[in-house]
VOVEX-745131 format. One record per residue (C-alpha): residue in three letters; y, z, x. Coordinates in steps of 0.25 Angstrom, whole numbers, plus 5000, padded with zeros to 4 digits. Each point is the difference from the previous one (the first is absolute). Example, Ala and Ser with C-alpha at 12.3 -4.5 7.8 and 13.67 -1.06 7.14 Angstrom:
BEGIN
ala498250315049;ser501449985006;
This chain:
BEGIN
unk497851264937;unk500449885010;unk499150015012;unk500649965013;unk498949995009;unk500049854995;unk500449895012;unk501149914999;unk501249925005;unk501450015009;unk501149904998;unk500749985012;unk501750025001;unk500849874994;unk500849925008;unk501249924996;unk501049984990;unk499149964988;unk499250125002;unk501150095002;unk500549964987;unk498850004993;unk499950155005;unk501350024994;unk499549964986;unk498950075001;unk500750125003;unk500949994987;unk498950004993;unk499250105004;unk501550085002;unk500149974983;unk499650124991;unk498650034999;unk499749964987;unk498750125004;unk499950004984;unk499649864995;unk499049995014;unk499450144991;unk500049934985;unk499449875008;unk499050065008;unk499650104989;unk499749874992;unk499249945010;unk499250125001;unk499850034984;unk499649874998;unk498949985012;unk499550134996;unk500049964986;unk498949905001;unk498550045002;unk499549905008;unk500849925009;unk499649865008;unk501049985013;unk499849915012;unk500950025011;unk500549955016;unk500350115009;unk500850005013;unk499850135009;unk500749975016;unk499650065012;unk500950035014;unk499049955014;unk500250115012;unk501249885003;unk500650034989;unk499749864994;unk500150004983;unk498749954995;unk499749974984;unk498849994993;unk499749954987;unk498750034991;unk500049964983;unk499150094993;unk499750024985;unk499850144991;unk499450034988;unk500450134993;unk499450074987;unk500750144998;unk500050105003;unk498750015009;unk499749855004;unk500549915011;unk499549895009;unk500749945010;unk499749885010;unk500849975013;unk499949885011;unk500749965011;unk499849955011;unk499350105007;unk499450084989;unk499349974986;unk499950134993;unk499750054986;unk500250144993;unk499250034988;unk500250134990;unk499250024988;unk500750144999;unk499050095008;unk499749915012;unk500849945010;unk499549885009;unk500749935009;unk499449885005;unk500249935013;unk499649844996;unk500149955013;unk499050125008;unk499350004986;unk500150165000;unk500250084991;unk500650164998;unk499950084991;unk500750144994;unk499950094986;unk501450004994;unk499950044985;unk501149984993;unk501349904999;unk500649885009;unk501350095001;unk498850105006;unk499349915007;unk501349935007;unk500150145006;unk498650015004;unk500249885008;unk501250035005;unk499450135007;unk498949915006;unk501449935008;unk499749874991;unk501149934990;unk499949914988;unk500949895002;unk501050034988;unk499250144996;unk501450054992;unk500349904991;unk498250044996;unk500350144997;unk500050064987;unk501250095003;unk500849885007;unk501350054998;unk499950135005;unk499349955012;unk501149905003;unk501150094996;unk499750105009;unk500950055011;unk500949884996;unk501350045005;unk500949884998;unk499649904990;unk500849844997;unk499849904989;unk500549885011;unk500249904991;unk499049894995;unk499049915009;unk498949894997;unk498750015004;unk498949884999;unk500949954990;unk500150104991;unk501350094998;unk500050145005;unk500750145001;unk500150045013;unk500050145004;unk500350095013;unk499650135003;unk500050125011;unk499050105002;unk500450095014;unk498749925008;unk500149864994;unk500749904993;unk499549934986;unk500449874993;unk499249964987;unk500449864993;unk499750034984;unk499849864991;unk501149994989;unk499650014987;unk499150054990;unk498850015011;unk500850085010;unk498949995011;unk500250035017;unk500349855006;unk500150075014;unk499950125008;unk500550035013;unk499850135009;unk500950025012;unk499550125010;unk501450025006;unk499750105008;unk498749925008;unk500449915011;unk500749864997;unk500250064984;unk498949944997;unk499449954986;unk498949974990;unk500249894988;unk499049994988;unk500449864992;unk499450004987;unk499649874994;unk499350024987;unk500150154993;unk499249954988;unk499750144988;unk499149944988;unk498949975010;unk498550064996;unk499450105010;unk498650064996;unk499550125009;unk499049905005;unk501149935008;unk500150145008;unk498650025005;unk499649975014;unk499049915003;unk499649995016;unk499949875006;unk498849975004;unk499750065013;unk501450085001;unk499950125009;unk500350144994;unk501050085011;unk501050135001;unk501449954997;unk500450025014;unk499049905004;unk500549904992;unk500749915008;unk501049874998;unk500650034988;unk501450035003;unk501049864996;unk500550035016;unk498849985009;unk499650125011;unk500750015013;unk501249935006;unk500649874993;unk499749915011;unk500649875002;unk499949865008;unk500950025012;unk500649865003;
């Protein structure tokens, strides 16, 4: 199920004749027929084949966007990498610029690891990643990209989907894609799908419509690679040496928005 906590972007009204027009065509297209049934047959690809493969190699960009208190649009940018063994085993790194964080799952144990404070938390989750997404989501955390992870992605994307559109074809990083949009009552979804025999997610872009300024979270994926090797040893936390056991709560700076107001250098 799309969250819609995450923080993202407005665009303001268009001015002019070319952006009157290129609003006009925008609205023919979206006006056309929905085409709701090949966004389905494309996206129930997509999901069959990621969940398909045991183990799965991904690095990724995201871009998550912030309002200030003066209603300023701020965007930041972290690149991470995952590593998934199904059904019980992920690990997940982030860095941005204000946080370096890891996550690591051997299937029992979650440890989230704050690189940059050198602490570490800890907390028994036995069982799957589709499990353990939900387990870190009732601790108010997300994994950048957690659906296109989950066992049963399909029926997490599709859920509460009340409008869906196969929009036509896009490229992303060169490589030729079937872009997709849907509607769920709290967000809006995009998901850019590679043409092809290896139809993997190019793109991914949740819209919180309902937040302040619409604002919006983008996960780019650069490599999605499936006939990599992943033993249970890759899944076991080691501590850095000196790193500081703490509750969750006291885990601090690992969010890809730093704490407090988005300050900025008035001129």
């Amino acid at each position: 199920m799309m969250r819609s906590r995450h923080k993202c972007w407005s665009i303001a009204p268009a001015r002019g004749i070319a952006s009157i027009a290129g609003a006009a065509a925008l609205g023919l297209l979206l006006a056309a027929p929905a085409r709701a049934d090949d966004a389905a047959t494309i996206l129930k690809a997509m999901a069959d084949y990621i969940t398909g493969q045991k183990n799965a190699a991904i690095s990724f960009d995201s871009d998550i966007e912030a309002m200030t208190v003066d209603l300023q649009k701020i965007q930041f940018t972290s690149s991470g990498q995952a590593l998934l063994s199904r059904p019980d085993k992920v690990r997940i790194s982030r860095t941005g610029g204000y946080t370096d964080v890891e996550l690591v799952f051997d299937g029992k144990t979650a440890t989230l690891l704050g690189k940059n404070t050198n602490a570490f938390a800890q907390v028994d989750s036995p069982g799957t990643v589709d499990q353990l997404v939900d387990k870190i989501r009732d601790l108010n955390l997300e994994i950048p990209g957690a659906d296109l992870l989950l066992g049963r992605v399909y029926d997490a994307l599709t859920a509460d989907v009340v409008d869906a559109k196969h929009i036509g074809q896009g490229v992303i990083d060169g490589v030729e894609c079937e872009h997709l949009a849907f509607r769920n009552p709290e967000v809006d979804w995009q998901v850019w799908v590679q043409t092809g025999p290896r139809p993997i997610p190019r793109k991914y872009v949740i819209t919180s419509k309902h937040a302040a300024g619409a604002p919006q979270y983008t996960v780019r994926i650069k490599e999605w690679k499936t006939d990599v090797p992943a033993d249970a040893d890759q899944f076991v936390f080691k501590p850095p040496a000196d790193a500081k056991k703490v509750e969750f709560a006291a885990l601090a700076d690992i969010d890809e928005v730093p704490a407090g107001q988005v300050a900025g250098d008035k001129k």
